[in-house]
N, C-alpha and C positions, 0 to 999 in steps of 0.2 A: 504494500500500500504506500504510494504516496505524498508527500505536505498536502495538505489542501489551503491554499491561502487566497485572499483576495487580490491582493498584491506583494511580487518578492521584490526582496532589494528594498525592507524596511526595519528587517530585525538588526538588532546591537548585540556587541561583543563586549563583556567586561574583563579585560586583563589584568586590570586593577585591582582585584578582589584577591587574587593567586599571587603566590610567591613567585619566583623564578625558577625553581626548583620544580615546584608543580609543574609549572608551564612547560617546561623540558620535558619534563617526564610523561605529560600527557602527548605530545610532540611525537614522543620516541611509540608509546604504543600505537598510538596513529598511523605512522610510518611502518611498522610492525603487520599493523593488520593489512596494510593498502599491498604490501610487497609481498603477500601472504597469498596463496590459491586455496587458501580454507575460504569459505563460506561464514566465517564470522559476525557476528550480531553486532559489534563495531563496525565493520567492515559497511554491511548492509546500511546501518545508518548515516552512516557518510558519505554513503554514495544514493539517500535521498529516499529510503525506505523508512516505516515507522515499524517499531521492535515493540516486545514487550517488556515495561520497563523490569520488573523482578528477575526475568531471565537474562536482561543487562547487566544489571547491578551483583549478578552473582559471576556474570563471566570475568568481569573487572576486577581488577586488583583491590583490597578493600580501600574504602575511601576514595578511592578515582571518581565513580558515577554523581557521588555528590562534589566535585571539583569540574568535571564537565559541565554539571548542571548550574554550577556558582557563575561559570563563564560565559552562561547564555547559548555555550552552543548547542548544547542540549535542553529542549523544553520539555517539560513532563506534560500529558495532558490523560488525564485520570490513570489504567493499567496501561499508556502507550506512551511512548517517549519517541519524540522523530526530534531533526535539525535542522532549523530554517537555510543552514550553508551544507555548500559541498565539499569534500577536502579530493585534494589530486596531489598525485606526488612528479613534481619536475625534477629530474637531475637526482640529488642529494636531498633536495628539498621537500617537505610536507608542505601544503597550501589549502590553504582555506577560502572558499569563494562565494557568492553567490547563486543562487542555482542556475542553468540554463535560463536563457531569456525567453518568455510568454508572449505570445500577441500582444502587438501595442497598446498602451496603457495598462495593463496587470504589473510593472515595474512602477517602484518607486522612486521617485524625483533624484535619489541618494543610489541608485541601483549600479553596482558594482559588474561588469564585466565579466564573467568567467573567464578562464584561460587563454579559449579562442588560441589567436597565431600566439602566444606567447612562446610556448615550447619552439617554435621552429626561430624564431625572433631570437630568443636567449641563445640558442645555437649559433647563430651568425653574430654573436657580439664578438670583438676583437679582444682577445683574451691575453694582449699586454699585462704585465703585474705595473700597477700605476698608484699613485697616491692619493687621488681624491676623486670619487667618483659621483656622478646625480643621476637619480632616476626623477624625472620628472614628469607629472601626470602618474603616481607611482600605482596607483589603484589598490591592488591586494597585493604589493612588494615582488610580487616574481621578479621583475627585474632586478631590482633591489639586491632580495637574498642573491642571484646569480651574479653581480657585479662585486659582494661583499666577497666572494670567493678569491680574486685577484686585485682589488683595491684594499687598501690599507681601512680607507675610512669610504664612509659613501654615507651622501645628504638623500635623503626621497623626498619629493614633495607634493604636494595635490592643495587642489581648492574644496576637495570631498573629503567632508571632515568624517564619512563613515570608512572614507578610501585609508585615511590616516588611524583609526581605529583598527581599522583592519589587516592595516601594513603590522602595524606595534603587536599584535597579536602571532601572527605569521611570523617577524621575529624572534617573539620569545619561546614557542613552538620549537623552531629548529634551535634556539642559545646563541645566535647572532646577538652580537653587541658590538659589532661595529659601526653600525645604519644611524643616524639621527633621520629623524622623523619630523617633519614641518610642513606646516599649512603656509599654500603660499600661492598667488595667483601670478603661474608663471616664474618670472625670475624676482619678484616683487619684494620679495622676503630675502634675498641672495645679493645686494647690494654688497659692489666690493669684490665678493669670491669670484674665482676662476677653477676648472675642474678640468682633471687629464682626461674625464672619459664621463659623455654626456648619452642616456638615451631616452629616449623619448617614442611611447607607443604612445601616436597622436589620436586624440578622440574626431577624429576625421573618416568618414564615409561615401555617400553619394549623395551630402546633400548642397554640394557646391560652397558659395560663399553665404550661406544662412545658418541660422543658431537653430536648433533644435532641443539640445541639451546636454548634460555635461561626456554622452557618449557619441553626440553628435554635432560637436561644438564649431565643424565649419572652418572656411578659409581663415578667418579672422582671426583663431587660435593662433594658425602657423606665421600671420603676419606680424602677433606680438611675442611669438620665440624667436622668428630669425631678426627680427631687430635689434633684438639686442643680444645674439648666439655668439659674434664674434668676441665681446665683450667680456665673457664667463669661460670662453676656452682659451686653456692654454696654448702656447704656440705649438707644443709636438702632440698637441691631444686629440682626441676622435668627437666625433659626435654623431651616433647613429638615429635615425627615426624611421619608423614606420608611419608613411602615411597615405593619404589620397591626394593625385595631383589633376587639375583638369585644367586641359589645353582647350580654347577657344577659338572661333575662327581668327578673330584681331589682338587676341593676348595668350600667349601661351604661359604655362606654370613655369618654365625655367626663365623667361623674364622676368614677372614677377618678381621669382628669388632673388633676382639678381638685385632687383631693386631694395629688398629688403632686408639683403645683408649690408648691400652699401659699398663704401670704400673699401674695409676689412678685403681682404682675397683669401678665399676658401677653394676647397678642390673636390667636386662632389660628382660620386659617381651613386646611381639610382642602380638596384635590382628591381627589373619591370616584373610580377609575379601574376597580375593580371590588368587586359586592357577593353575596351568596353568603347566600341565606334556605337555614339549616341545623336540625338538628332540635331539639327541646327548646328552642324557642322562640330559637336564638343564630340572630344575625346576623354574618357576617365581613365587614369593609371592609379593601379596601387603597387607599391613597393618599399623595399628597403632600403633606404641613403645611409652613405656611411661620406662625411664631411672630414677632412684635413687639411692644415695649412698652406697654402699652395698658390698660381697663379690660377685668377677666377676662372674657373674653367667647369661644367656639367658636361656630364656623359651618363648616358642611358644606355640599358644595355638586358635584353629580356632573359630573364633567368628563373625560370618557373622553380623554385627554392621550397615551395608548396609539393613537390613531388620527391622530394629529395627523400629517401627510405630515414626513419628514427633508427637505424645502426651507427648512422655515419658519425662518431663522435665530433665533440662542440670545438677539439682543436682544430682538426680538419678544415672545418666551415670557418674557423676563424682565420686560418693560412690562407682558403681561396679568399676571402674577401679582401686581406692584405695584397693577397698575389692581382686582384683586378685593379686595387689600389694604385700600385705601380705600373704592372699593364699600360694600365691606361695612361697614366705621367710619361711612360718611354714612349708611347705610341705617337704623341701628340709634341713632346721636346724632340725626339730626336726622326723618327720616320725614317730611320735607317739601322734596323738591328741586323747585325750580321751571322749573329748564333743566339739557339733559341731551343730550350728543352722542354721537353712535351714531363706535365705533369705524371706523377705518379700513378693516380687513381684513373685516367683516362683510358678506357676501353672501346675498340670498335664491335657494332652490333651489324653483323652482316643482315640480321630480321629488317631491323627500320634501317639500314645504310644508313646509319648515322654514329659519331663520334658520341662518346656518354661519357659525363662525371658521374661516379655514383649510380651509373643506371640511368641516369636522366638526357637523353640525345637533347645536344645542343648544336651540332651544326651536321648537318644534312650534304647530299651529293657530294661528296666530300672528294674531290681531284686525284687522280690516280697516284700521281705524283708523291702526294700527302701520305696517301694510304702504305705507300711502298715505305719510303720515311718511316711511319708509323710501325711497321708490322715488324721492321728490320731493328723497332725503339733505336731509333739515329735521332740524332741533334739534328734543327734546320741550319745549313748555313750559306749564304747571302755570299755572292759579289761585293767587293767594296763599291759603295756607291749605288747598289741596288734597291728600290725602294721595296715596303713590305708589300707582300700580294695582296689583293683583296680577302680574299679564302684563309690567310695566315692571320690577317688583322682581328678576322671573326674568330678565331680560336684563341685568340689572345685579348680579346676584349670578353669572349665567355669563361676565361682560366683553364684552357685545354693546357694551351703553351705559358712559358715562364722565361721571362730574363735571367740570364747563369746572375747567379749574386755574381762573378767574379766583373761583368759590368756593370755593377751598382757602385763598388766601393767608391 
């Protein structure tokens, strides 16, 4: 059976009530039961079923179901106990969330996000160890907990003060205490600080430049982050976002940016993951930008990252997006590489003729020439003076191919 509610994305969290200890330890059984192929009476309730509470409180460690219950996340309602949230385990991490979204209007005004792309998002952060990290717009801290893993410190912020209950919760869960937690509209609150590693899932959709609500907050969000983005990063730092972009017939989205970053010079390259020919001539993209200091320059570059199999560990993802990083910097500085080595993980699929990261064909008909190269795993190497091929540029703006570090030093 179950919630029956009129509206979700209303209930609260009291982490206040519990120790730290508690909090941990309630964390660790959670974690326990989610990574579990038992059928457990924990298990069930967290993923949104109602239990009996007697045959709860007897499975539990003594004392836990009344320490569940102090924190809200379990409600008793007469012999049955269910939870207004759902927990999901990311990575290392337990999480706590709201439940899937209902037809419009059953959410409340404060309604929290579930995971959604979060899992594939945290896998593409650039996984440098750095000293000061933000998740901003932080919702329920997934990002957050996944940046505290290789940032020293890291700020979360939101203007959802259920988003910031809910983060502080989800940290004491897992025993992160690296995170501060702050309400803050934007960078509003952040006056002054600069951070190595910025990311930002933007509450952006398909509803162009119009306010809807805090999960559908429209161009206008991303015009008052990148105005003041250059500001808060530091010069060797990253700053990833997930969002929505729409091209126009008389204004495209990478103008725009460009207007709204300013003078500062940024280097951004977009993963295009899905794109949407709509009417009156707009285009919708959604993807992934990963921003560094650089001459102002965007590049797009379609990378369906939504297909990519959950084996591929998070260092992996975070190497290709480095490796398109520079990719795309050689491609555009110099337009003459003379050697040039074909990724690790690149396999040909004689099914679809086509070149695959990970299983995922990204460049197609792929020239015999390439293919021979390819099967013989040879280096490309170039005439001096030769420019790059068409066909070569597409493997190396998709991370098939890679620059030898020994042309980077």
């Amino acid at each position: 059976m179950t919630m029956r509610q009129s509206q979700i994305g209303i209930a609260r969290l009291e982490s206040d009530l519990l120790s730290p200890d508690a909090l941990q330890t309630m964390g660790a059984l959670m974690k326990a039961s989610l990574n579990s192929s038992d059928d457990s009476l924990l298990r069930k309730i967290l993923q949104g079923d109602k239990v009996y509470r007697d045959s709860l409180r007897n499975q539990l460690p003594e004392g836990r179901f009344a320490e569940f219950c102090a924190s809200k996340l379990f409600i008793e309602s007469g012999e049955w106990v269910y939870s207004p949230f759902r927990a999901h385990l990311l990575e290392e991490f337990v999480i706590v969330t709201d439940p899937p979204g209902r037809p419009r209007g059953t959410q409340g005004e404060l309604y929290l996000d579930p995971l959604c792309e979060a899992p594939q998002l945290a896998k593409l952060m650039i996984r440098k160890p750095s000293g000061h990290g933000l998740d901003m717009g932080c919702g329920s801290g997934v990002l957050s907990l996944v940046l505290s893993s290789f940032c020293e410190h890291v700020t979360a912020v939101d203007i959802n003060p259920r988003a910031l209950e809910v983060s502080r919760f989800n940290s004491a869960l897992n025993n992160v205490r690296n995170i501060e937690i702050r309400e803050s509209d934007l960078f509003s609150a952040l006056k002054g600080q600069q951070f190595d590693h910025i990311v930002f899932n933007s509450p952006t959709n398909e509803e162009g430049d119009s306010y809807r609500n805090l999960l559908e907050a429209g161009e206008p969000v991303l015009t008052g982050f990148f105005m003041h983005l250059a500001n808060h990063l530091t010069p060797s730092g990253y700053c990833q976002i997930n969002l929505a972009m729409n091209d126009y017939k008389d204004s495209r989205f990478s103008e725009r940016l460009t207007t709204w970053i300013g003078a500062p010079k940024l280097w951004w390259v977009a993963m295009i993951c899905k794109r949407l020919e709509l009417e009156n001539n707009r285009v919708w993209k959604r993807g992934w930008v990963t921003f560094s200091s650089g001459n102002h320059l965007s590049i797009e570059v379609e990378w369906p990252y939504k297909l990519l199999p959950t084996a591929v560990p998070a260092e992996n993802l975070s190497a290709l997006v480095l490796r398109l990083l520079e990719n795309h910097k050689q491609i555009i500085s110099r337009k003459q590489l003379h050697h040039l080595l074909w990724a690790e993980e690149v396999r040909y699929s004689p099914e679809s003729k086509a070149l695959c990261l990970w299983g995922v064909p990204l460049v197609e008909e792929v020239p015999e020439e390439l293919l021979t190269a390819f099967g013989h795993k040879k280096s490309l190497t170039f005439p001096t003076g030769h420019d790059v091929d068409l066909w070569i540029e597409r493997c190396l703006r998709k991370g098939l191919l890679q620059v030898p570090h020994s042309l980077l030093d």
